[in-house]
N, C-alpha and C positions, 0 to 999 in steps of 0.2 A: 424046791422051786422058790421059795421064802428067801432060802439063802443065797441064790440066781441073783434074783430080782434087786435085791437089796445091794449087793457086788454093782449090779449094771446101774443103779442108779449113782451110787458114789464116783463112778468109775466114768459116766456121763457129768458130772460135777468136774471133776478133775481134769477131764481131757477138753473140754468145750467153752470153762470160765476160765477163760487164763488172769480177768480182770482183780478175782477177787485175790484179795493179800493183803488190808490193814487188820483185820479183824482176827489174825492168828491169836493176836493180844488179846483174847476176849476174856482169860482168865485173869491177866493181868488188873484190867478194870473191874471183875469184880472184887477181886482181892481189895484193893481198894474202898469200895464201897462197904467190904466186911470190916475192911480196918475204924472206919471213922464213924460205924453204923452208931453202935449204942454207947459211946463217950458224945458225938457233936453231932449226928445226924437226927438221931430220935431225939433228943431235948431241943434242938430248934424245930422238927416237925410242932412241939409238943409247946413252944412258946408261940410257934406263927399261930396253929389252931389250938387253943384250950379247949375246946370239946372232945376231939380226937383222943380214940379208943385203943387200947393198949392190941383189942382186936383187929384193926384197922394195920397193924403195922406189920405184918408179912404182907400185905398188898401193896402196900406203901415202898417195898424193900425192893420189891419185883416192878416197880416203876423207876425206881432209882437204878437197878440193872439197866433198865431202858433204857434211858437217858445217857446210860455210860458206854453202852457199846452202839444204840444206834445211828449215832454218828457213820457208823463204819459201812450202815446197810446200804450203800448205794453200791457197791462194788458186788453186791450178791445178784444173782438173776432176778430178772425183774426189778430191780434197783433204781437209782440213776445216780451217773457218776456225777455229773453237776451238782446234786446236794453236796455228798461227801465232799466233792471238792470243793463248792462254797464256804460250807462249817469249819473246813480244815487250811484253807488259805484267804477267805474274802470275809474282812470284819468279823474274826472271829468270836473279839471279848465282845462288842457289839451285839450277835446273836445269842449267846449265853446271857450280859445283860438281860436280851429282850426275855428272853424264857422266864428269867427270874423275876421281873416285873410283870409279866402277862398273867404267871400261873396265878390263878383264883382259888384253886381246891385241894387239897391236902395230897392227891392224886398228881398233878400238872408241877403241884411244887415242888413234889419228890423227883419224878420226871428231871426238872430244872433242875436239881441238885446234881444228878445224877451226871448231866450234861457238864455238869460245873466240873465237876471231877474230871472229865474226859479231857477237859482241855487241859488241866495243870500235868495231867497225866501223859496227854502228848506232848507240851512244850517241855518238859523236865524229865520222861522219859526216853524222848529221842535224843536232846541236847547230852543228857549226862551220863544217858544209859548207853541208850543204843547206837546213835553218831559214833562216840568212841569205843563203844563193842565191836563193830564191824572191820574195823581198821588192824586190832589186836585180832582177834579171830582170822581175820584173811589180810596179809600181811601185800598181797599183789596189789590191793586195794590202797594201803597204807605210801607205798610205793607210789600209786597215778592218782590220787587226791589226799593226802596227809593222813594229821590223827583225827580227825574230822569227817568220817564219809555221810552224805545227807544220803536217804530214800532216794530221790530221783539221780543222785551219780549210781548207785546200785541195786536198783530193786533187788533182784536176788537175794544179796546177801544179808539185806536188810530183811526180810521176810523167814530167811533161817535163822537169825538171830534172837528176834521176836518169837519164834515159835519155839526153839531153842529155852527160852527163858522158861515157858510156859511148863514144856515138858518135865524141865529139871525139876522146878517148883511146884510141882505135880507129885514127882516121883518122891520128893523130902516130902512129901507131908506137906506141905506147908499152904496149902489152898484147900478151905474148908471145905469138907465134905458136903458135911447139911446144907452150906452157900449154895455150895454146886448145884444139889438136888433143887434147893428154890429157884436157884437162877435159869433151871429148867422156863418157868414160867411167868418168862421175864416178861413187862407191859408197855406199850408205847402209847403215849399220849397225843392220839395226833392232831389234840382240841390245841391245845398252846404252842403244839411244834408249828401248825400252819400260820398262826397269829404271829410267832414269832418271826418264821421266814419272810412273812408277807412286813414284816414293822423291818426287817433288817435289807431283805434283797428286793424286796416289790413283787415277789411271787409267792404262789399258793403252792401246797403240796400237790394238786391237779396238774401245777406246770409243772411242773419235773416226773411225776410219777404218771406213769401210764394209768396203774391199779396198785395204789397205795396200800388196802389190805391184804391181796397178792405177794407182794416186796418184803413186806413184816412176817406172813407166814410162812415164806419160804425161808427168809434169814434166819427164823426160829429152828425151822428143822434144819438149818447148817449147824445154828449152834447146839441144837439136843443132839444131833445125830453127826451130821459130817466131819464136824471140827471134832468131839469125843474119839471117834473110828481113828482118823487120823495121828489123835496123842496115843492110842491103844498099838496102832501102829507103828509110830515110835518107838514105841517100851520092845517092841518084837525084832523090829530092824535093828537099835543101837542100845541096846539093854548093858552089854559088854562095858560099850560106851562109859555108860553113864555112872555103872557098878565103878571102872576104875578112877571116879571122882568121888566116889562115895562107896567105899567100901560094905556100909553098912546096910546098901537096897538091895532089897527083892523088888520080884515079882510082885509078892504077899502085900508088902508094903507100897506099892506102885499101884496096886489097882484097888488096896484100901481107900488110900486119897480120892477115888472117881467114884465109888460105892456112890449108887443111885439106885432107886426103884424099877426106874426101866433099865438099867442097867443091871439089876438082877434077872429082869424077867430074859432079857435078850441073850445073856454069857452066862446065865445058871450061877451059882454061889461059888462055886470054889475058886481060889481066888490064888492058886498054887502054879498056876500056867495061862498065859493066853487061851481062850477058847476057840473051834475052828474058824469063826470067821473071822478071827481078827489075825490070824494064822496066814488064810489066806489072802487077806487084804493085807499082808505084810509081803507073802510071796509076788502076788503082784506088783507091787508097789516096787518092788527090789528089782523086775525087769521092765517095767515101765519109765520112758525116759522123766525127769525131774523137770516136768514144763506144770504152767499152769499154778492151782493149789499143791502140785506135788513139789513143789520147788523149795518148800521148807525142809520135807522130807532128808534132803540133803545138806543137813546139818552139823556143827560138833557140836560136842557137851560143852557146855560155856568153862572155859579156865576159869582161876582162882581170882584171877585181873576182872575177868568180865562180868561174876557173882558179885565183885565188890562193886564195881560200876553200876551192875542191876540192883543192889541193897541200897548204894548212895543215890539214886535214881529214884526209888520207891518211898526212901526218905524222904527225901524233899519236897516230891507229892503230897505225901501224906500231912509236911510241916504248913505247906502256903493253902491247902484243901483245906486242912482242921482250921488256920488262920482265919481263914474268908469265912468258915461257917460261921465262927465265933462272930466275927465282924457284921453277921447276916441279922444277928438278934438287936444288934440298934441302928442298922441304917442300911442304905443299898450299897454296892458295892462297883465300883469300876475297873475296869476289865482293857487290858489294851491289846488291840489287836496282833494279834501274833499270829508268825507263820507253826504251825500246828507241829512242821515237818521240820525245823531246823529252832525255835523257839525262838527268834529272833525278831524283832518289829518287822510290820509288814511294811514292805516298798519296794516300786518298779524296780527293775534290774536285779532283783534279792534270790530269787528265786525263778525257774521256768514254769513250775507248776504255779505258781502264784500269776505269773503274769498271764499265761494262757487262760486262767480262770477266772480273771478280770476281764481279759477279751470276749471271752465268752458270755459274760454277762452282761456286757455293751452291746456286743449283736444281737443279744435275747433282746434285752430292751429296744435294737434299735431298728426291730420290725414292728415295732409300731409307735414306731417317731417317739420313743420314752413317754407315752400317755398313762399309764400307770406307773411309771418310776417315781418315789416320792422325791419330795426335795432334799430329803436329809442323804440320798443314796445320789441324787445327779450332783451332789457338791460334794461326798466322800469322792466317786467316779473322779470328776475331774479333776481332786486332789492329786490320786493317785495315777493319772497319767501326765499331770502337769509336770509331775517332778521329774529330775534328773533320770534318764533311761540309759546310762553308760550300762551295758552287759543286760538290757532288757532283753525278752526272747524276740529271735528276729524272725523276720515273715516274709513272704514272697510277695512278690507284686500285685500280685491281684487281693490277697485278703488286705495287706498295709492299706489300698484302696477303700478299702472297705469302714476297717478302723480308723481312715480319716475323716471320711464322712460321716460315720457316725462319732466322730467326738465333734467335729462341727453343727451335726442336728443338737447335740446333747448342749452344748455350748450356747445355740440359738433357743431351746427351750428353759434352760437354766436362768439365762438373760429373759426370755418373756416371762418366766415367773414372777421373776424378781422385781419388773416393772409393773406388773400387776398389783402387786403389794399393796 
């Protein structure tokens, strides 16, 4: 009945969220966090606060997890896509800025760091890794947009790839065990995230989220539970796979790397075969169509081109991440806004997912005449619609109506502020 229940819940995740698809990455960002932990993250915790207790720092580790993947939680149930899409397309360096200024307590700090990471880890993971992974792996794709595919020309294959890296670098070893097991009980700060949102977009976490502690604790159990099922899955569907890239995997060694506490209590110890439910969530999975979260499922093993891209990828992360920490211990640090999805400056026409989500934030604001928009966000706004809009996303007549008038209230309020002065 246990093992029913547990099928129908995954099985209800898969077939009914087709939204969620950044956060396959989620080992990816903590590896990360593991790389830069005790060389650049513990000695700036430990220079911001001198009091701070050598016990204090697996709490601390489990905030900086925070920070790095919850970017991603708006795409999970209960979520909201306007966050993730704000964090990841609208003033991005901006909001990580605000985190790092805002955070007060050795908690919110870690948090902020944690954030920090996330961003160098999208902008230099998609440009260097995954952009040009997608095009080598699916060559139809290389064909109808170069050697360059962004996210929004493919979700798809962009969400196989991603998840692709995650499994391989699972199956090598090479994603900490003990990490994994902590990042179990990963923490969100939502004292500094609101402060933040509210210092960078004019809103609180209340406007976006329905029930903000709801969205976190469901995210959680994607990541302890949904996303793990799913790489177990993996190892069952394309083990074959994976074995003819790496002669040297098992099983043994595949489900070494995941070794967890509750992952002993669920799959028993032996560690020599798949256990039944990951058996039969493989069998399912194998005739269930590849929609939704199953969409990674249908994957390759990354070629020898595409590991080199994901190692020169995770480099570069790691070089301008450890950079900035260092940077962190004498001064603040500035941050320029990047599209999250393509690493490129943000601007009109750059992107559709960037300019829909600047539209979107104009109409939030501009049901109630921009009366809480601060002035440092109604003069970003109108920067970023004033500019050149060659190959901006186009709109139909009635919403274009819409975003004219509201850049004209936004314009009129802008202008009466600034006479008030």
């Amino acid at each position: 009945m246990k093992l029913l229940f547990k099928l129908s819940v995954v099985l209800t995740l898969a077939l009914f969220r087709p939204s969620v698809c950044k956060a396959y990455s989620v080992l990816t960002h903590e590896a990360l966090i593991d790389a830069a932990w005790d060389k650049f993250l513990v000695p700036l915790l430990k220079a911001k606060f001198p009091q701070l207790q050598d016990s204090a720092l697996k709490n601390l580790h489990a905030y900086a997890y925070g920070g790095a993947v919850s970017p991603d939680m708006g795409y999970y149930p209960f979520g909201s896509v306007l966050y993730t899409n704000l964090v990841h397309y609208v003033r991005t360096g901006d909001f990580v800025e605000a985190l790092l200024t805002e955070a007060k307590s050795p908690e919110e700090y870690s948090f902020a760091l944690g954030a920090l990471c996330h961003y160098y880890a999208d902008v230099y993971g998609h440009s260097i890794g995954v952009n040009k992974s997608v095009p080598v792996e699916y060559p139809k794709d290389k064909t109808k947009f170069g050697n360059l595919v962004t996210y929004e020309d493919d979700k798809a294959a962009h969400k196989r790839v991603e998840f692709a890296f995650d499994v391989s670098e699972t199956a090598k070893g090479n994603y900490a065990s003990q990490a994994y097991h902590d990042f179990i009980g990963f923490k969100v700060c939502d004292s500094v995230l609101d402060r933040a949102l509210y210092k960078t977009y004019s809103l609180h976490l209340t406007d976006l989220f329905k029930n903000f502690s709801r969205a976190v604790n469901t995210f959680r159990w994607a990541v302890k539970e949904f996303f793990p099922l799913l790489v177990k899955a993996a190892w069952a569907t394309k083990g074959d796979q994976l074995r003819k890239k790496d002669s040297t995997l098992t099983a043994q060694k595949f489900y070494y790397a995941m070794k967890r506490a509750d992952y002993n209590k669920e799959f028993g110890r032996e560690r020599d075969k798949p256990k039944l439910f990951s058996f039969l969530l493989s069998g399912l999975i194998r005739v269930l169509p590849k929609v939704g979260p199953l969409k990674p499922l249908k994957f390759k093993a990354p070629t020898a081109e595409v590991e080199k891209l994901f190692i020169q990828s995770f480099d570069t992360v790691e070089y301008f991440y450890s950079r900035t920490l260092q940077n962190l211990k004498q001064s603040v640090v500035s941050l320029k806004n990047k599209d999250l999805d393509t690493g490129y400056d943000t601007k009109r026409g750059e992107y559709t997912l960037t300019d829909e989500t600047y539209i979107q934030l104009l109409l939030t604001h501009a049901g109630n005449n921009f009366a809480s928009a601060s002035a440092d966000l109604k003069k970003h706004m109108l920067s970023f619609f004033n500019r050149g809009d060659s190959g901006a996303k186009k709109t139909n007549g009635k919403e274009e109506e819409k975003i004219k008038t509201a850049l004209a209230n936004l314009r009129a309020s802008d202008t009466a502020e600034t006479k008030s002065r």
